[in-house]
Short mmCIF file of the C-alpha atoms (twelve columns), coordinates in Angstrom:
data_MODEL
# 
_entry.id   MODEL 
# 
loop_
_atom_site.group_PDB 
_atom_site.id 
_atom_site.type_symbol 
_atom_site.label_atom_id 
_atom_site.label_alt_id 
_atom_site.label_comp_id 
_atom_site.label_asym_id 
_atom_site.label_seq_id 
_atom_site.Cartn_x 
_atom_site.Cartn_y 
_atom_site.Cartn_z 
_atom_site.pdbx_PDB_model_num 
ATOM 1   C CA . UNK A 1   -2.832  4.078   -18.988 1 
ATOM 2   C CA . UNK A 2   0.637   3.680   -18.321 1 
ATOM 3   C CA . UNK A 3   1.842   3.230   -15.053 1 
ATOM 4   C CA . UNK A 4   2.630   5.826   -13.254 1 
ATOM 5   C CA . UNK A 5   6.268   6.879   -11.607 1 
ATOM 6   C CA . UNK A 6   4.614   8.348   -8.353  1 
ATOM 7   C CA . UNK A 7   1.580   7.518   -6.136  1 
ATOM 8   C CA . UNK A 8   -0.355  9.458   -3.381  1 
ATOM 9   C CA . UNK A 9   -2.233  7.767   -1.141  1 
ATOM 10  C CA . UNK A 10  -4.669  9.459   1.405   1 
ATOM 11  C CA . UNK A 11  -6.958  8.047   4.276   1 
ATOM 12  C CA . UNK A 12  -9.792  10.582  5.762   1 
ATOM 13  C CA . UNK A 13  -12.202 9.344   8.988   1 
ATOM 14  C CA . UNK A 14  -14.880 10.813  6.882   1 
ATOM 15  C CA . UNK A 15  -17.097 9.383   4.147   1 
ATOM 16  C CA . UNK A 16  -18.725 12.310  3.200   1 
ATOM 17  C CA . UNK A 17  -15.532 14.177  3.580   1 
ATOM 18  C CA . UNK A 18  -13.609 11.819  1.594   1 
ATOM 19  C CA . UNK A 19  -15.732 12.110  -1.894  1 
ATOM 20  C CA . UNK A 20  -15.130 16.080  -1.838  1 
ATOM 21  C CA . UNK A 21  -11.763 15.457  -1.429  1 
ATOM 22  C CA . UNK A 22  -10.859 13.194  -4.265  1 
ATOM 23  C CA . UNK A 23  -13.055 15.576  -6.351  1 
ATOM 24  C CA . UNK A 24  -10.867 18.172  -5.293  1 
ATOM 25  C CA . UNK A 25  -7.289  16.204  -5.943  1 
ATOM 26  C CA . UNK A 26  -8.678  15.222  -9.168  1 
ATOM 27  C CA . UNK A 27  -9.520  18.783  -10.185 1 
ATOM 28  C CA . UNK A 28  -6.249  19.849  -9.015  1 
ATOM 29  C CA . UNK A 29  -4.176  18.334  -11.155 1 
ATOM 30  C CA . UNK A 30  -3.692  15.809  -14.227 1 
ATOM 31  C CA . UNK A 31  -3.481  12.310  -11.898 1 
ATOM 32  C CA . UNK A 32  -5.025  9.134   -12.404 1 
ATOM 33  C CA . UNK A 33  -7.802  7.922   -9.817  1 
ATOM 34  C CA . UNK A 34  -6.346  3.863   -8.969  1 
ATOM 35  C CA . UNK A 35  -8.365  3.312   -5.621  1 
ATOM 36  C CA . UNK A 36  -11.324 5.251   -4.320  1 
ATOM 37  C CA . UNK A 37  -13.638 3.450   -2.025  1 
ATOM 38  C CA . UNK A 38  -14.742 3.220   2.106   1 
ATOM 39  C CA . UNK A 39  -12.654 1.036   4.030   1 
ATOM 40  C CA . UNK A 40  -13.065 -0.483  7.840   1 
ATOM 41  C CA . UNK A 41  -13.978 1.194   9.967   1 
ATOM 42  C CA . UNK A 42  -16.088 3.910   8.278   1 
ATOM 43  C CA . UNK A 43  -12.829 5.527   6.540   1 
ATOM 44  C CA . UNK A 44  -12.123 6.896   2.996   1 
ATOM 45  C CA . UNK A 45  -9.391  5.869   1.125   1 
ATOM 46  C CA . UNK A 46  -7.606  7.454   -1.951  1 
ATOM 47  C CA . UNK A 47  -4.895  6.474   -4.359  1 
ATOM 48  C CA . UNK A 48  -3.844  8.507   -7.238  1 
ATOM 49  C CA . UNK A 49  -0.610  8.145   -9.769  1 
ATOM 50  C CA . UNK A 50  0.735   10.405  -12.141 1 
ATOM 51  C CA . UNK A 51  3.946   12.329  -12.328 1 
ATOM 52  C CA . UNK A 52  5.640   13.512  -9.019  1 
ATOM 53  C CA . UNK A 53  4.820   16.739  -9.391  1 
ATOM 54  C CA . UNK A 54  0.792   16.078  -10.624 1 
ATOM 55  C CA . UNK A 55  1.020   13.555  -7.710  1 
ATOM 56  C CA . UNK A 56  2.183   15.879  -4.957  1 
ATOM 57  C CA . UNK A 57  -0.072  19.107  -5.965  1 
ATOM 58  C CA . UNK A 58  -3.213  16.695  -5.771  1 
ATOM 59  C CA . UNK A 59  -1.895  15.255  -2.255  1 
ATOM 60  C CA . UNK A 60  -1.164  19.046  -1.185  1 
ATOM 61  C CA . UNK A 61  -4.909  20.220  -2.096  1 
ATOM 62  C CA . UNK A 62  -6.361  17.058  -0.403  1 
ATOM 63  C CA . UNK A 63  -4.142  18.354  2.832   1 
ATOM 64  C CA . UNK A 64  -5.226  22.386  1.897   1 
ATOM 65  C CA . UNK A 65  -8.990  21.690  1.962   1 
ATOM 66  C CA . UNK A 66  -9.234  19.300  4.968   1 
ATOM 67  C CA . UNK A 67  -7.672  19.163  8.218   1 
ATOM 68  C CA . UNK A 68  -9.276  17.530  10.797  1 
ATOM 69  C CA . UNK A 69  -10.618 14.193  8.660   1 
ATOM 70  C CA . UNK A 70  -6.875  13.185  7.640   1 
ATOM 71  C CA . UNK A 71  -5.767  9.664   9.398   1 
ATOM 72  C CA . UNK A 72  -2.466  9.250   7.236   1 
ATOM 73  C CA . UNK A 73  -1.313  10.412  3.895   1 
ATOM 74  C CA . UNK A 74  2.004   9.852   1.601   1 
ATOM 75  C CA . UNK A 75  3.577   10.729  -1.636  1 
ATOM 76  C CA . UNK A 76  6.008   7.825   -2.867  1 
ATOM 77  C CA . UNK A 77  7.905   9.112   -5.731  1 
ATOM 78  C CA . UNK A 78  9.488   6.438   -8.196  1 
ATOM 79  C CA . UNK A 79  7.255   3.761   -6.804  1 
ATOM 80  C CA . UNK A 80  8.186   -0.169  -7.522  1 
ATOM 81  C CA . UNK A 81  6.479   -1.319  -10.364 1 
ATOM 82  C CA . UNK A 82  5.341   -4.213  -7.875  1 
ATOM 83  C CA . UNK A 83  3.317   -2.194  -6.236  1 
ATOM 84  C CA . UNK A 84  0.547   -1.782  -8.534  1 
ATOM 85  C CA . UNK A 85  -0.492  -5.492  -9.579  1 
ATOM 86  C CA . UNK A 86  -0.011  -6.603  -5.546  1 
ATOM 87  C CA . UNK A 87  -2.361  -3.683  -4.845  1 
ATOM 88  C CA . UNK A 88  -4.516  -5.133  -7.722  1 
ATOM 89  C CA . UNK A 89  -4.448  -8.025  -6.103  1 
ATOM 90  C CA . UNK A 90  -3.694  -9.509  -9.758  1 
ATOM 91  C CA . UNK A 91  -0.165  -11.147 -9.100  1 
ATOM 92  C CA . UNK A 92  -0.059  -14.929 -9.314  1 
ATOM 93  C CA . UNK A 93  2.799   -16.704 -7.973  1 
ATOM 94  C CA . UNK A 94  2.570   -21.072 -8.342  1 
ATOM 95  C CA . UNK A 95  3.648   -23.089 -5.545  1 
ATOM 96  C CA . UNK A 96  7.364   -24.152 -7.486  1 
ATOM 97  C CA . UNK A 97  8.307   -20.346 -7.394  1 
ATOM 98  C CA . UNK A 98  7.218   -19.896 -3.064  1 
ATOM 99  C CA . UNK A 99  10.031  -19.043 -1.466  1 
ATOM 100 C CA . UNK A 100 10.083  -18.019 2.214   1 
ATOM 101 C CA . UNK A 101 6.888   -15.852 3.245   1 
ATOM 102 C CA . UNK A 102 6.745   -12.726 4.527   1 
ATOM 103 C CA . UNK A 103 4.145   -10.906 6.159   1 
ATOM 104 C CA . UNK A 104 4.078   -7.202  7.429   1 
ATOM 105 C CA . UNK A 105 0.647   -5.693  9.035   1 
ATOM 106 C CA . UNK A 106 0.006   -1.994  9.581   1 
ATOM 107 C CA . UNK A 107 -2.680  0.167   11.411  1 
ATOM 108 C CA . UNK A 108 -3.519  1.939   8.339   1 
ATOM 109 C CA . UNK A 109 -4.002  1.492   4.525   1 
ATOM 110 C CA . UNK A 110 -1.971  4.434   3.197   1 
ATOM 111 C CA . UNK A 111 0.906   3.255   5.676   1 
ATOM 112 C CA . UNK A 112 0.906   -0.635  3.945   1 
ATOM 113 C CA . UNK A 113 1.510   1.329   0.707   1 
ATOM 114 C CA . UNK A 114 4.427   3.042   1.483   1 
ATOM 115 C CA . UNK A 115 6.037   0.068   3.403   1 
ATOM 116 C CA . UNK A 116 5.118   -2.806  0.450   1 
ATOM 117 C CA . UNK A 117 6.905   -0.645  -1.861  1 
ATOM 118 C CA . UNK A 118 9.606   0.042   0.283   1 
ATOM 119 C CA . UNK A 119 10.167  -3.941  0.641   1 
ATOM 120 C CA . UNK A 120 10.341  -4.655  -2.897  1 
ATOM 121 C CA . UNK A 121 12.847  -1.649  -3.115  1 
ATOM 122 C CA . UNK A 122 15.004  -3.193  -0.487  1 
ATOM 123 C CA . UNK A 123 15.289  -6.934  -2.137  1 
ATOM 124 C CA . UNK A 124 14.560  -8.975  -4.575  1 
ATOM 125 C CA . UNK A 125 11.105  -10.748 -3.314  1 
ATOM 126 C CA . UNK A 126 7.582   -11.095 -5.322  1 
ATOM 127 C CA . UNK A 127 5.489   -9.119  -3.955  1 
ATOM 128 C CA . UNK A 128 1.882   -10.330 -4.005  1 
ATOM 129 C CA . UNK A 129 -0.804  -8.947  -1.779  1 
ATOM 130 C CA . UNK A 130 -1.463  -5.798  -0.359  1 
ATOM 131 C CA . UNK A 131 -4.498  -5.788  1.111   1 
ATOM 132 C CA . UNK A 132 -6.383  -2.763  2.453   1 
ATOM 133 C CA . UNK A 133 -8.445  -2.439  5.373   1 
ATOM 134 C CA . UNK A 134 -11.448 -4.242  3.687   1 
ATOM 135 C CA . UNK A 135 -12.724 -7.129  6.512   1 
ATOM 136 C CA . UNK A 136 -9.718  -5.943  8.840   1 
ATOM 137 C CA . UNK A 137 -11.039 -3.436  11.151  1 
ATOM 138 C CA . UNK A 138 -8.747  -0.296  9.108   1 
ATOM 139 C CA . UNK A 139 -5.567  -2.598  9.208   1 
ATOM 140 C CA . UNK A 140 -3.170  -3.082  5.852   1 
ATOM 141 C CA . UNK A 141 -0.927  -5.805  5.751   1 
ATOM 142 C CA . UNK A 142 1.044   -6.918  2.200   1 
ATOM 143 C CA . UNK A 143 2.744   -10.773 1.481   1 
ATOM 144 C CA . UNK A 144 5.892   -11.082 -0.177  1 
ATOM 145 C CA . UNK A 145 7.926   -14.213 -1.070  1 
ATOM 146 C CA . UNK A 146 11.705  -15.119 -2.069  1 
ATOM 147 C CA . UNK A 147 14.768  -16.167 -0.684  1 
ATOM 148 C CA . UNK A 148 15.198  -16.179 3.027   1 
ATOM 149 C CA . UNK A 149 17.506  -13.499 3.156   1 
ATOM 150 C CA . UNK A 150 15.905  -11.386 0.393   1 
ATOM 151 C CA . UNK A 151 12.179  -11.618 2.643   1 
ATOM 152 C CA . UNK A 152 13.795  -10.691 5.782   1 
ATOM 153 C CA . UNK A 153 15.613  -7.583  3.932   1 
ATOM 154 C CA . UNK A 154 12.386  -6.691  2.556   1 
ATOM 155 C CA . UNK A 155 10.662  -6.981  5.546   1 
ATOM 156 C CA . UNK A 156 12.797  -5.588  7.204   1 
ATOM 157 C CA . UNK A 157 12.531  -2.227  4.963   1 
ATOM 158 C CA . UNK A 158 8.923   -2.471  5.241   1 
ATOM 159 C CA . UNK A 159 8.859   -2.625  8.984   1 
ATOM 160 C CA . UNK A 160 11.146  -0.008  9.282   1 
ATOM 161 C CA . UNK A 161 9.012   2.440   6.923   1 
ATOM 162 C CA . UNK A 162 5.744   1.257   9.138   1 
ATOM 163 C CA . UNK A 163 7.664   1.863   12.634  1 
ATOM 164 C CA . UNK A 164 8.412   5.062   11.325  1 
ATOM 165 C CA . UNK A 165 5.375   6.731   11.306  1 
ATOM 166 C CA . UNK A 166 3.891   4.711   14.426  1 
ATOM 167 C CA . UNK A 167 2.136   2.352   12.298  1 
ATOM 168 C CA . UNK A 168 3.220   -0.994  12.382  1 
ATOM 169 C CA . UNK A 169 1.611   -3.818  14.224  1 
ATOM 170 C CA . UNK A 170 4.011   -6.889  13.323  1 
ATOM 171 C CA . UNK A 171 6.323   -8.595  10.688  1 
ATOM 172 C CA . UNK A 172 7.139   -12.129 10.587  1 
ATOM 173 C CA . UNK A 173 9.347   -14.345 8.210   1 
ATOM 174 C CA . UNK A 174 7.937   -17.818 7.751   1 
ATOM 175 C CA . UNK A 175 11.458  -19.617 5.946   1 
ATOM 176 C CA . UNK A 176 8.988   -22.163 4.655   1 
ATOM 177 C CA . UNK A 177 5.183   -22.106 4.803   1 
ATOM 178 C CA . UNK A 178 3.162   -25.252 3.826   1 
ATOM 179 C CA . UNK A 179 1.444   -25.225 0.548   1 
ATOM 180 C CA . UNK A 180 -1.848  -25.173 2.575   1 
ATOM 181 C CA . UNK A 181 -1.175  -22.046 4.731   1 
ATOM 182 C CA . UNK A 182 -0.988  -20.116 0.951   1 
ATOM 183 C CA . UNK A 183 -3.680  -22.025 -0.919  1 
ATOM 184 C CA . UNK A 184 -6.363  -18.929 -1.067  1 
ATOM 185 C CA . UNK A 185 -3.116  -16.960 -3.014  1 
ATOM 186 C CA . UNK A 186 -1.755  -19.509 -5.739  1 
# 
């Protein structure tokens, strides 16, 4: 599959709910399932790429055929190409390449999404985590490294995104973590 240029990303408050959903976005339209699984605390979470338009149309039937269930949703056009190996979980970054660390945490998965990609928009930084309400209670946060000033841009971009739609919980900028604080990521 090649990546796609857009992602959708929807989070539902019901199980149940959330597997005739994604059967419905998928039948709606010619997008790829990336991430369909039950997060903390008893939510649903969905991620889908494709074209913008695919992407969109599958986002707009999720929204069409529930109302109540939906915690946060978002369409993210052009997405980074970053996006999709941190959200993978698949980047490796050595300790000679760590840079400054930065760290942004959100109150829901879908809302992580759109503000890691928004980071790596706004400078150059490696991103390499997103994680996704698994073991957090619903929470996202994503990890990024760089320059100092590049990390605090990006964070900066992803806070903003997160702030935005009443998500975020924090940000911080660590100008230089010890090897030991990042040992479960190199």
């Amino acid at each position: 599959m090649a990546e796609p240029r857009a992602i959708g990303a929807i989070e539902l408050s019901s199980i149940s709910l959330g597997y005739k959903v994604q059967d419905d976005m998928l039948k709606a339209a010619s997008v790829d399932l990336l991430i369909a699984r039950t997060i903390c605390s008893g939510k649903y979470f969905i991620v889908i790429g494709g074209s913008v338009s695919d992407v969109t149309s599958s986002i707009e039937t999720a929204l069409r055929v529930t109302d109540d269930a939906i915690i946060d949703h978002v369409v993210i056009p052009n997405v980074h190409e970053d996006v999709f190996p941190a959200l993978g979980q698949s980047v490796v970054v050595d300790d000679d390449n760590i840079g400054a660390l930065g760290v942004v945490e959100t109150f829901s998965g879908v809302s992580i999404v759109a503000a890691a990609d928004a980071a790596a928009k706004a400078a150059k930084v490696t991103l390499f985590r997103i994680q996704v309400a698994m073991a957090l209670g619903g929470k996202g946060y994503c990890l990024m490294t760089g320059d100092i000033s590049d990390v605090q841009a990006a964070v900066a971009a992803a806070a903003a995104v997160a702030r935005e739609r009443g998500l975020l919980v924090g940000e911080v900028v660590i100008p230089r973590p010890s090897v030991e604080l990042l040992a479960e990521y190199l």
